[in-house]
Residue frames relative to the residue before (quaternion, step in Angstrom):
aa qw qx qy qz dx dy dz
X 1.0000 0.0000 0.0000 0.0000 0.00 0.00 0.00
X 0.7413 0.4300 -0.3041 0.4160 3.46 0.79 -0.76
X 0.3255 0.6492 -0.5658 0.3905 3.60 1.73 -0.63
X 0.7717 0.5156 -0.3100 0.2062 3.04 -0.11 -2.60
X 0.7550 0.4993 -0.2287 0.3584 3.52 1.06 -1.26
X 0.3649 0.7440 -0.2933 0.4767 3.29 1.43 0.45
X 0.8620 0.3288 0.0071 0.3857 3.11 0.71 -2.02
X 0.4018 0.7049 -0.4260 0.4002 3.09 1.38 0.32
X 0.7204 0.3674 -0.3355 0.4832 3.15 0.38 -1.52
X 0.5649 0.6668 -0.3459 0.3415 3.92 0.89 -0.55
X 0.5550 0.5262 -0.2255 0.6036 3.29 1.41 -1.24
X 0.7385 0.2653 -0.3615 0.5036 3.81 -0.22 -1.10
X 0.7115 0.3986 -0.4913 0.3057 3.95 -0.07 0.04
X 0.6180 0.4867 -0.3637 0.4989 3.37 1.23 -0.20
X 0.5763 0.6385 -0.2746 0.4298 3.57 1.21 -0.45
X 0.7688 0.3739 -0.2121 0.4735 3.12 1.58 -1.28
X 0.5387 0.6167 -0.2866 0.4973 3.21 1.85 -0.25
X 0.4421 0.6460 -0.2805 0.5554 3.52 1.15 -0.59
X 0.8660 0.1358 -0.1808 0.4460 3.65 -0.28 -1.21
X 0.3284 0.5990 -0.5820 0.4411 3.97 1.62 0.63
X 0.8443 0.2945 -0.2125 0.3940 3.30 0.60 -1.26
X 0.3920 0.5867 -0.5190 0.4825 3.51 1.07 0.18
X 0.7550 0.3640 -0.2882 0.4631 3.89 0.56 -1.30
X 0.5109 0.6197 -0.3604 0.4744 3.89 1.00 -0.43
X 0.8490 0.0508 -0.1131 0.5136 3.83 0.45 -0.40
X 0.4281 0.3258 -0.7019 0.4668 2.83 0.33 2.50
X 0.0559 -0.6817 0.7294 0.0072 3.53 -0.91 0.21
X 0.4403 -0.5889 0.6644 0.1337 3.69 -1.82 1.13
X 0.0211 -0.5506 0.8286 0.0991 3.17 -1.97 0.03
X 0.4156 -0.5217 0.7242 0.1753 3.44 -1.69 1.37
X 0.6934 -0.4980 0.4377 0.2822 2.32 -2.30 1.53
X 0.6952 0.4547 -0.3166 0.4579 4.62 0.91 -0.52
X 0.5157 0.6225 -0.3627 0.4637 3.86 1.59 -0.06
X 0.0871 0.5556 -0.8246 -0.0609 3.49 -2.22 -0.01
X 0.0211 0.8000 -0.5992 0.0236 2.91 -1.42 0.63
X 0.5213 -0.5726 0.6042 0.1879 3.56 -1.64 0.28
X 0.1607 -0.6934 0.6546 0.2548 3.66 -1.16 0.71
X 0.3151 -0.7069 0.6194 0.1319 2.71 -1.25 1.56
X 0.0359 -0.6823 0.6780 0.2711 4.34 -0.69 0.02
X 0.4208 -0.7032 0.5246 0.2307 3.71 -1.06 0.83
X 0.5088 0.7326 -0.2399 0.3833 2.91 1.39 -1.08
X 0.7086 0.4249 -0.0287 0.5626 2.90 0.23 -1.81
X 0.0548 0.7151 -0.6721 -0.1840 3.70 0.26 -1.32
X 0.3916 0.4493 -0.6686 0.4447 3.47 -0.06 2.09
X 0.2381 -0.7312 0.6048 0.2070 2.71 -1.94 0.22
X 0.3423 -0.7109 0.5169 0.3322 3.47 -0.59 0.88
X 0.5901 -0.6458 0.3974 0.2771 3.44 -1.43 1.43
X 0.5925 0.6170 -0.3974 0.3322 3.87 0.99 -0.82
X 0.4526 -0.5995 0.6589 0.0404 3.30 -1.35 0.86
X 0.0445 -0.8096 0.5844 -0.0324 3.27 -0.88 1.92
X 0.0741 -0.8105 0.5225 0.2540 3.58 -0.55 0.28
X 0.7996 -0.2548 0.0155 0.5436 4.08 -1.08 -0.36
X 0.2916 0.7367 -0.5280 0.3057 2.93 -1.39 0.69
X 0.3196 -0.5555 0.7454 0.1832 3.93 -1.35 0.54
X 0.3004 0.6270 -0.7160 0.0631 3.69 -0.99 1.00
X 0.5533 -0.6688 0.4424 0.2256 3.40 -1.49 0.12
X 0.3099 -0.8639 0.3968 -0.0132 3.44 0.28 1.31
X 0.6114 -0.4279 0.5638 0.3539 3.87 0.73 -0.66
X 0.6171 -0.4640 0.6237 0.1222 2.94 -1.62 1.10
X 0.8570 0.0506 -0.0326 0.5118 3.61 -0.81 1.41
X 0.7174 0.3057 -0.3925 0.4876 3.71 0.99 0.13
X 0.0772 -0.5914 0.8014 -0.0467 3.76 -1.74 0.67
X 0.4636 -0.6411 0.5663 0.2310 2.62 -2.00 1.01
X 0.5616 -0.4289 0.6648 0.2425 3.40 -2.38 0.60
X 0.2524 -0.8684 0.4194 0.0789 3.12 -0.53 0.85
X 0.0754 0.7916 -0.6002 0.0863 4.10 -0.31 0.27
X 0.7574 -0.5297 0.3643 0.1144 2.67 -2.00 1.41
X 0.2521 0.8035 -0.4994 -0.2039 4.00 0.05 -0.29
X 0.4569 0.4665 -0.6163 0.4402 3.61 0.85 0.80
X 0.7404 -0.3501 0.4786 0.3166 2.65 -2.10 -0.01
X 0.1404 -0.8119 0.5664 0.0183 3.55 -0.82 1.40
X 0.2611 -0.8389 0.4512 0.1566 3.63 -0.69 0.80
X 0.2729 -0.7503 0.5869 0.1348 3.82 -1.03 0.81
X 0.1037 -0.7350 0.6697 0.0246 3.59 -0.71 0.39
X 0.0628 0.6481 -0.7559 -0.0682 3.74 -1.50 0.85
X 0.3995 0.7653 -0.4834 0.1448 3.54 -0.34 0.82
X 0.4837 -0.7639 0.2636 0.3362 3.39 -0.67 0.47
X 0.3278 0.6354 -0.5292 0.4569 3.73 1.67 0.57
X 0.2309 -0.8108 0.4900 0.2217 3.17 -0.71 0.98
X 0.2140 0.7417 -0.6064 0.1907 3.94 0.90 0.54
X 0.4995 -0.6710 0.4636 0.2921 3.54 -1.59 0.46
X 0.7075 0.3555 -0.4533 0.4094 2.55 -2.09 0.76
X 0.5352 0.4643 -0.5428 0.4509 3.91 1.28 1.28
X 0.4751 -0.6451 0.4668 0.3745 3.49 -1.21 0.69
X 0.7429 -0.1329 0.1626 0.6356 3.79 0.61 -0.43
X 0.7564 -0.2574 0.3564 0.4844 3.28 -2.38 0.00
X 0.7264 -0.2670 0.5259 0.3529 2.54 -2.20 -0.65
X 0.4671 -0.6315 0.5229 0.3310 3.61 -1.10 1.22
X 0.3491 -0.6641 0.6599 0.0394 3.33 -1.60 0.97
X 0.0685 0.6996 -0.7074 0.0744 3.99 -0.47 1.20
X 0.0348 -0.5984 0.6121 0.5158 2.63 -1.64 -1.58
X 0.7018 -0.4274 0.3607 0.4413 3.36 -1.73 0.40
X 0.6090 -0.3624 0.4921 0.5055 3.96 -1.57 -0.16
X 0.7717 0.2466 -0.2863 0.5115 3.92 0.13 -0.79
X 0.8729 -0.3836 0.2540 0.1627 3.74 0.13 1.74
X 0.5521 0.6691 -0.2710 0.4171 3.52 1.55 -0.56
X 0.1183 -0.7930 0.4873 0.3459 3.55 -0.83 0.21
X 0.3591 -0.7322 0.5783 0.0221 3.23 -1.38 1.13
X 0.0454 -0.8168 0.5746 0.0233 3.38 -1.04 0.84
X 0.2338 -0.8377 0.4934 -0.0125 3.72 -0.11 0.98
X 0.0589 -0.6674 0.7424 -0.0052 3.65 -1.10 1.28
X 0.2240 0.7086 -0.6370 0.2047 3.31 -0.77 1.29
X 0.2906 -0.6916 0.6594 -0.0489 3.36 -1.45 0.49
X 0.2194 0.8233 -0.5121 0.1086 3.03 -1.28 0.82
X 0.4929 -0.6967 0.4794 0.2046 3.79 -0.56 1.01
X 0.0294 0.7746 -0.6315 -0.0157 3.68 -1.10 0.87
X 0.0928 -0.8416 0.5225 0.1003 3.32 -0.88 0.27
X 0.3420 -0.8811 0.2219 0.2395 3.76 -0.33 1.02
X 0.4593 -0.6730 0.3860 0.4326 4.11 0.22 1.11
X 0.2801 -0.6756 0.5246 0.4359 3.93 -0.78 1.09
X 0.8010 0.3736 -0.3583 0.3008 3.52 0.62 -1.15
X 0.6054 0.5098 -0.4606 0.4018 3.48 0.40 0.94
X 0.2978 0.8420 -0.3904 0.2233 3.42 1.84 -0.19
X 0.5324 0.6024 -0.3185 0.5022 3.80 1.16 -1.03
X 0.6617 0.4645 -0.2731 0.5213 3.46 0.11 -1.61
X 0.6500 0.6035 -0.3539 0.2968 3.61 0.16 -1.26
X 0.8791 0.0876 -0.1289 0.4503 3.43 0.61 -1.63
X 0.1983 0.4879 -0.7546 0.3913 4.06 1.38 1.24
X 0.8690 0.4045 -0.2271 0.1722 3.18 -0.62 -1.50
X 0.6959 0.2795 -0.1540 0.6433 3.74 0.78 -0.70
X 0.5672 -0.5929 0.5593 0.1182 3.76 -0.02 -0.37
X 0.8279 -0.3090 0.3275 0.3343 3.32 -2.01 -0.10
X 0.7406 0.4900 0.0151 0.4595 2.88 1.16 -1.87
X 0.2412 0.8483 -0.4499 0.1408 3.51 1.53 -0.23
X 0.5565 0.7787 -0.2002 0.2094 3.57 1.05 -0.52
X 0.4155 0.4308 -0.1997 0.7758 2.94 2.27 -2.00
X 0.8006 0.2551 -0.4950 0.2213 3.60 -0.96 -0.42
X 0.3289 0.7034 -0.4403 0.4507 3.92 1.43 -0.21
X 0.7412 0.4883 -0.1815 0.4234 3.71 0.66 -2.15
X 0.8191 0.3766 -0.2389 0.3608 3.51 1.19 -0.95
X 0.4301 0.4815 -0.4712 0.6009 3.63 1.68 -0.19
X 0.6994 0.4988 -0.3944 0.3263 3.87 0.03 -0.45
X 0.4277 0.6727 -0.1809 0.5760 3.21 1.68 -0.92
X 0.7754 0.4623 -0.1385 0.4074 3.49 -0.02 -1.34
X 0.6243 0.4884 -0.2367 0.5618 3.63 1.02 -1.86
X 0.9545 0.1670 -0.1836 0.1652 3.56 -0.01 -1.00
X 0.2136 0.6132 -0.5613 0.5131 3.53 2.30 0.97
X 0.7304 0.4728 -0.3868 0.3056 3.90 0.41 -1.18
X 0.7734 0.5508 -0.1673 0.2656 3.04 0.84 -0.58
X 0.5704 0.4408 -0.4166 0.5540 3.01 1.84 -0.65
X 0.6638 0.4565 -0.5088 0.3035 3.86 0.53 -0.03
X 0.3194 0.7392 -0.4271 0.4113 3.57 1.16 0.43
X 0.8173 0.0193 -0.0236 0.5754 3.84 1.21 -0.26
X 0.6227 -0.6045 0.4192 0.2664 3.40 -1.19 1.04
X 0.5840 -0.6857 0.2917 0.3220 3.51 -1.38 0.40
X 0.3966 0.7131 -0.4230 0.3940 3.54 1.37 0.14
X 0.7733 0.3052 -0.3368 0.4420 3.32 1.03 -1.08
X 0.3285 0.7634 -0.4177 0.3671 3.41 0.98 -0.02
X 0.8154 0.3057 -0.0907 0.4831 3.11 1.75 -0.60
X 0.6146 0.5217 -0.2262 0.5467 3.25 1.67 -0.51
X 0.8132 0.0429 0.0520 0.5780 2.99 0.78 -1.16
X 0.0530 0.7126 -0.6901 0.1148 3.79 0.05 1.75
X 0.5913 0.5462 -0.4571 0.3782 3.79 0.62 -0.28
X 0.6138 0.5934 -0.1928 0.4837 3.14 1.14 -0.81
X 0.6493 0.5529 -0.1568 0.4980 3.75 0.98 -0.86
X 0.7208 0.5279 -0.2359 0.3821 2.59 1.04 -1.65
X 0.7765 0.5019 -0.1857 0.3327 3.54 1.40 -1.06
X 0.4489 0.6024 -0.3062 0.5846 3.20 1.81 0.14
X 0.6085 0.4478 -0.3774 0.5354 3.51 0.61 -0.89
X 0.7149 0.3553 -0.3527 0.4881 3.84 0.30 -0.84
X 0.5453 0.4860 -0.4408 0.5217 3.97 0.30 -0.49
X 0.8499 0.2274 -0.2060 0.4284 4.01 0.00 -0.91
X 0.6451 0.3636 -0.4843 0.4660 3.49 1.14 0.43
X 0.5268 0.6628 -0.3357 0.4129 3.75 1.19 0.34
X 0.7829 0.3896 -0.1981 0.4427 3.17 0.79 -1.06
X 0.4405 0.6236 -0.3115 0.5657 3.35 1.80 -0.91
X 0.6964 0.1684 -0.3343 0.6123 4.50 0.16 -0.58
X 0.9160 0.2104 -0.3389 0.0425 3.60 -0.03 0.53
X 0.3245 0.5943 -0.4100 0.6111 2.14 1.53 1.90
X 0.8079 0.2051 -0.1470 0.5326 3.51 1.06 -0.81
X 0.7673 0.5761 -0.0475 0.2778 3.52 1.92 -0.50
X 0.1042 0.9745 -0.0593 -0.1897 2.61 2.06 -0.69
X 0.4205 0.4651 -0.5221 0.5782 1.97 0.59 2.01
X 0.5601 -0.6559 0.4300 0.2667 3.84 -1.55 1.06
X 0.3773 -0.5957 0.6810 0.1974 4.18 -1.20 0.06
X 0.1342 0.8141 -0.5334 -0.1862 3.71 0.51 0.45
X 0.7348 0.3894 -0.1796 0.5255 3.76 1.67 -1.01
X 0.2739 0.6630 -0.6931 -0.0707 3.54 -1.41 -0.55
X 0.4533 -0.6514 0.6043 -0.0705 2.60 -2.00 1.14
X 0.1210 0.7005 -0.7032 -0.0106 4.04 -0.53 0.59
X 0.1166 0.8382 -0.5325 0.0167 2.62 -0.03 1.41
X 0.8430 -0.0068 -0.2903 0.4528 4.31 0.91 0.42
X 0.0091 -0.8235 0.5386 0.1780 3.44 -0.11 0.40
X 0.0050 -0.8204 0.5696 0.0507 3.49 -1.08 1.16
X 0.2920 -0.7210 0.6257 0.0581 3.22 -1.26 1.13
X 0.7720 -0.4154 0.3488 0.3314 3.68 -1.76 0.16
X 0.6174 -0.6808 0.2828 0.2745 3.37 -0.39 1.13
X 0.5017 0.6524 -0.1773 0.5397 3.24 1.32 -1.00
X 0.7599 0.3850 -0.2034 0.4826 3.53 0.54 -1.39
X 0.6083 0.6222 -0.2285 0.4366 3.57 0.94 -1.06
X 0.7620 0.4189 -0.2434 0.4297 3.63 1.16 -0.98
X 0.4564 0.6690 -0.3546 0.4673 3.14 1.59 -0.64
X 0.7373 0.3354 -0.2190 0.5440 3.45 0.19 -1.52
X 0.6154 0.5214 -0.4761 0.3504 3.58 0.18 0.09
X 0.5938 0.5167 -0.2581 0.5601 3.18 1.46 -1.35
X 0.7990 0.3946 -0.3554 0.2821 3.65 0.64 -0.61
X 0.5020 0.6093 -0.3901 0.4738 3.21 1.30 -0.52
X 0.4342 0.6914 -0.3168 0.4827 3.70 1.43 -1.13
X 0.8684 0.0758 -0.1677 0.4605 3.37 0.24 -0.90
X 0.2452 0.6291 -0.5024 0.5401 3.77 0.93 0.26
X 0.8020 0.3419 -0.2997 0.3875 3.69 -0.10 -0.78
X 0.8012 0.4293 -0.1628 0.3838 3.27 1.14 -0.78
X 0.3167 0.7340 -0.2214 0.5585 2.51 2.45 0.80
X 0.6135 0.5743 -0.1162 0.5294 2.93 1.52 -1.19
X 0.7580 0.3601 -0.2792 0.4666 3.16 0.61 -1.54
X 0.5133 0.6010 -0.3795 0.4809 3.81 0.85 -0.43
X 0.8224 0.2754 -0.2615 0.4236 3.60 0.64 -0.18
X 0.4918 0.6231 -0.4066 0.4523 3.00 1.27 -0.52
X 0.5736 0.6204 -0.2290 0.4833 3.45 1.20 -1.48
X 0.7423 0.5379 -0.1249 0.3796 3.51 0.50 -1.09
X 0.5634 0.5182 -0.1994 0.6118 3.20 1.72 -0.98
X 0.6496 0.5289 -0.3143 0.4467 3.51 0.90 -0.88
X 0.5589 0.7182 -0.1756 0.3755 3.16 1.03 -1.17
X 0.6574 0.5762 -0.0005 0.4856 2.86 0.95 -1.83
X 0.7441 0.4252 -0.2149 0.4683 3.53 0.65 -1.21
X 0.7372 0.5382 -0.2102 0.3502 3.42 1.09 -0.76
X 0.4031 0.6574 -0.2808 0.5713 3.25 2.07 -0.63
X 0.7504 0.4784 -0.2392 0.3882 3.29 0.40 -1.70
X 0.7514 0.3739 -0.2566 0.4793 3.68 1.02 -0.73
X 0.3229 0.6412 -0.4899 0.4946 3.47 1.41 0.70
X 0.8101 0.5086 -0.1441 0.2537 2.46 0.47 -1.67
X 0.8125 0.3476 -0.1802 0.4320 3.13 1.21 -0.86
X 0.3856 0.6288 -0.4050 0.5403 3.25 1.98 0.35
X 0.5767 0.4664 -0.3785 0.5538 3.99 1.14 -0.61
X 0.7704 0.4426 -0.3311 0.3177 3.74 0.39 -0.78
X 0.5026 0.6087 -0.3210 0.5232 3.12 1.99 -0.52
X 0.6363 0.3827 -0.3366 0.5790 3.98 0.58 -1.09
X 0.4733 0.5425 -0.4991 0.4822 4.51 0.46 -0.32
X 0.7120 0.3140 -0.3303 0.5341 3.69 0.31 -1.51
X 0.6201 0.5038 -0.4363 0.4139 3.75 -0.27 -0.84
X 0.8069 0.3484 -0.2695 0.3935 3.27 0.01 -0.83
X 0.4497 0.6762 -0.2598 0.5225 3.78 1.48 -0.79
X 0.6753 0.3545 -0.3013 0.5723 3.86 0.76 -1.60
X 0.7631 0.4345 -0.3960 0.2685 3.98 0.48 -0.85
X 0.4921 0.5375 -0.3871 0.5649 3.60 1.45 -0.61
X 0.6855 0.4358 -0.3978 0.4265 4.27 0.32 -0.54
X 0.7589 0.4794 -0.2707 0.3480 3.28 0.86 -0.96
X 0.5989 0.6636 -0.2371 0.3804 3.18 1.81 -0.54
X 0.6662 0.5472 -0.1220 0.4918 2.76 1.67 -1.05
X 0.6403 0.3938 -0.3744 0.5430 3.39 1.15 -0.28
X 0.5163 0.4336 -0.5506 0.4923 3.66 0.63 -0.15
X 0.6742 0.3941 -0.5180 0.3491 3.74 -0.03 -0.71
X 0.4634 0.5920 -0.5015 0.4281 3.94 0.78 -1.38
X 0.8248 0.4335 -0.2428 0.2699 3.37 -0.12 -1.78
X 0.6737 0.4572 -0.2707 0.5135 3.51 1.19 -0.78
X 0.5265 0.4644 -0.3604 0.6142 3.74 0.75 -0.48
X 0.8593 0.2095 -0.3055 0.3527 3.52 -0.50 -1.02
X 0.3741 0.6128 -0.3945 0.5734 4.21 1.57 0.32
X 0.6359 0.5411 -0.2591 0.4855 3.69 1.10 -1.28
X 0.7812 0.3181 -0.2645 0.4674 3.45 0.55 -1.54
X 0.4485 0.5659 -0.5168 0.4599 4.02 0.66 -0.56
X 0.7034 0.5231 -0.2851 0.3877 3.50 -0.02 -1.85
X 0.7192 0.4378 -0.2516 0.4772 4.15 0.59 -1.07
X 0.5567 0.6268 -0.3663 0.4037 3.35 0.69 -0.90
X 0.7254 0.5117 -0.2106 0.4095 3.24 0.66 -2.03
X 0.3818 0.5777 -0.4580 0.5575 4.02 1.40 -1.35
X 0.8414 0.3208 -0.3198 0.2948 3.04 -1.11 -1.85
X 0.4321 0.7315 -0.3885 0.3568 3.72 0.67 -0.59
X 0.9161 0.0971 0.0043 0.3891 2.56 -0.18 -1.76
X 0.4650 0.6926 -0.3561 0.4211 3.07 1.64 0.38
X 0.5522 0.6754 -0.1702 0.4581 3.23 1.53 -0.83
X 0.5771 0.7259 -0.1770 0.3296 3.29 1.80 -1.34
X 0.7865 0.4017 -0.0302 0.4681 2.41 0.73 -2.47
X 0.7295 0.4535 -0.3660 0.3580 3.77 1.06 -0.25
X 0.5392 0.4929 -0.4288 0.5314 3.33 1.64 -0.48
X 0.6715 0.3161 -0.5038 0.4419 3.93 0.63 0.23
X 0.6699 0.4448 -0.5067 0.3109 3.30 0.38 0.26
X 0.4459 0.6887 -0.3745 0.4319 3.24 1.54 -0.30
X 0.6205 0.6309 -0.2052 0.4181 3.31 1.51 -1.01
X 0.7800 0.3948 -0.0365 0.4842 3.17 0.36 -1.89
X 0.3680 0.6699 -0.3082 0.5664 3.72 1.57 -0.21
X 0.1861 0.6866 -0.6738 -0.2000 2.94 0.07 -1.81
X 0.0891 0.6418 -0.6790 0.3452 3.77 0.24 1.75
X 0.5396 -0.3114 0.7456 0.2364 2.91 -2.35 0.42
X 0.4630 -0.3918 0.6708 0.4269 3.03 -2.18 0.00
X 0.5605 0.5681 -0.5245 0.2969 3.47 0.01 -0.24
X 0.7210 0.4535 -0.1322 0.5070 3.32 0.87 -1.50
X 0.5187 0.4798 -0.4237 0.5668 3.94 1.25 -0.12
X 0.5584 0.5988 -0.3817 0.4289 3.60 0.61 -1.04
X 0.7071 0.5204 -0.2211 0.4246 3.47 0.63 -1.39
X 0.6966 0.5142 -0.2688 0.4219 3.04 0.30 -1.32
X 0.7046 0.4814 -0.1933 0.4841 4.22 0.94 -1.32
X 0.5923 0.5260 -0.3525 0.4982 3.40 1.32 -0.34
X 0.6737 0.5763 -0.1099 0.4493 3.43 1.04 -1.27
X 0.5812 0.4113 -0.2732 0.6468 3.70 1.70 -0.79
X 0.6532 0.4373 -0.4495 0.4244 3.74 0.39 -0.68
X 0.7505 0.3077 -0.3596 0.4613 3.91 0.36 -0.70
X 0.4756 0.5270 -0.5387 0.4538 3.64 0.74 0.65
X 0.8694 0.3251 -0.1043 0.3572 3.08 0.37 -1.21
X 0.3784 0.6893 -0.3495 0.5094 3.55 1.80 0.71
X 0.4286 -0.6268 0.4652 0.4550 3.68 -0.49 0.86
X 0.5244 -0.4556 0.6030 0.3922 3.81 -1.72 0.80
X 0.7623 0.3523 -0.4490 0.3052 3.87 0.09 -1.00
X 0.8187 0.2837 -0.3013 0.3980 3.47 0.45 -0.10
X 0.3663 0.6708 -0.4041 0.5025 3.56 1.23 1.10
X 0.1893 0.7651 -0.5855 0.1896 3.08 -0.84 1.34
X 0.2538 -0.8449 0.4603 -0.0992 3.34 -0.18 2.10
X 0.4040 -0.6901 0.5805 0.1536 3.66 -0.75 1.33
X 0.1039 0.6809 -0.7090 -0.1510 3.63 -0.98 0.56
């Protein structure tokens, strides 16, 4: 009886020790986690990728833990938290120095998670900041500082393409965003191109002006060649009415004189006159048939 009363308290410490280590080899992952069983014991890690979740893992093992949203880097010179450093310091291909605020969003591959922490470790994070670092000093020297201004959209999308493909191959992990978000150059340089763009515009407006210019001449111009034809059809059309009225005129006389010619060569006939005595006779009708007021007769 006294044994039994012994083993009790013996029993509940092994009982209570029992469900420590029952609760000791489970371990959780948040619904924003992934993780790696780690075995202390052992000191391995098992290669499979876990995501959220309450599983049961073993005595002496817990998971390594890792981000599986979308983590964000910052190089800028606002010092608020949660940036990895300033703005990146390069220079441009034509020798300038350049200084770059940019940002960008990484996210870590689960099924590459294993590979991730042999090669890079706990800390995989600083070497993430320093390939990113690296990829995008090389790159701004990859183009002069003009385009830096003309064409940052254009930069901007190269810099993301070669800092992507670079973490997912050597990073494992993807670049889904980036951000250029200030690039600053030497003051000197900055005013120039301001001044030049400055006048570049007023380049513009000079032609634009000039084109106007240009267009409005031209529709003189062809508003004068229009009033040339107009006037051209009214001087042709005028003139054929005259042709038409003159040559109506001469038809119309002809026919007179014709038949004028007729009626005197029959009377010449039926007379029985000389031309002499016709002569007479047409002289003698014309001063009849002349106004008296403007008749004025030689004796």
């Amino acid at each position: 009886m006294a044994s039994l009363k012994m083993l009790a308290p013996v029993a509940a410490v092994v009982l209570v020790a029992s469900v420590i280590l029952l609760l000791l080899s489970f371990d959780t992952l948040e619904y924003q986690e992934m993780g790696l069983n780690y075995g202390w014991v052992t000191e391995t890690v098992e290669q499979k990728t876990y995501v959220a979740g309450r599983y049961y893992l073993g005595l002496g093992n817990h998971f390594i833990k890792f981000p599986q949203m979308v983590k964000s880097v910052y190089f800028v010179d606002d010092p608020t938290g949660g940036t990895q450093g300033p703005a990146l310091q390069s220079r441009t291909n034509d020798g300038l120095t350049v200084r770059l605020e940019v940002s960008f969003q990484y996210k870590l591959k689960p099924d590459e998670l294993y590979q991730l922490y042999s090669n890079l470790g706990p800390t995989y994070e600083r070497t993430l900041v320093r390939i990113a670092i690296e990829q995008l000093t090389t790159a701004s020297t990859l183009h002069n500082a003009n385009n830096f201004f003309s064409n940052r959209t254009t930069i901007s999308l190269e810099m993301h393409n070669l800092l992507r493909d670079h973490f997912n191959k050597h990073a494992y992990a993807d670049v889904p965003f980036f951000q250029l978000r200030t690039v600053h150059l030497p003051d000197q340089f900055e005013n120039a191109i301001q001044e030049t763009q400055v006048k570049q515009q007023e380049i513009q407006i000079a032609s634009a002006e000039q084109s106007q210019n240009r267009v409005a001449y031209e529709t003189r111009v062809l508003q004068a060649k229009q009033g040339v034809l107009v006037l051209q059809n009214q001087a042709e059309a005028e003139a054929a009415s005259i042709l038409a009225a003159n040559d109506a005129y001469n038809r119309q006389y002809s026919v007179t004189q014709g038949l004028q010619s007729e009626a005197l060569k029959r009377l010449k006939a039926s007379a029985g006159w000389n031309s002499e005595q016709l002569l007479e006779y047409l002289r003698i009708r014309a001063v009849r048939d002349h106004p008296s007021e403007r008749t004025m007769v030689k004796i």
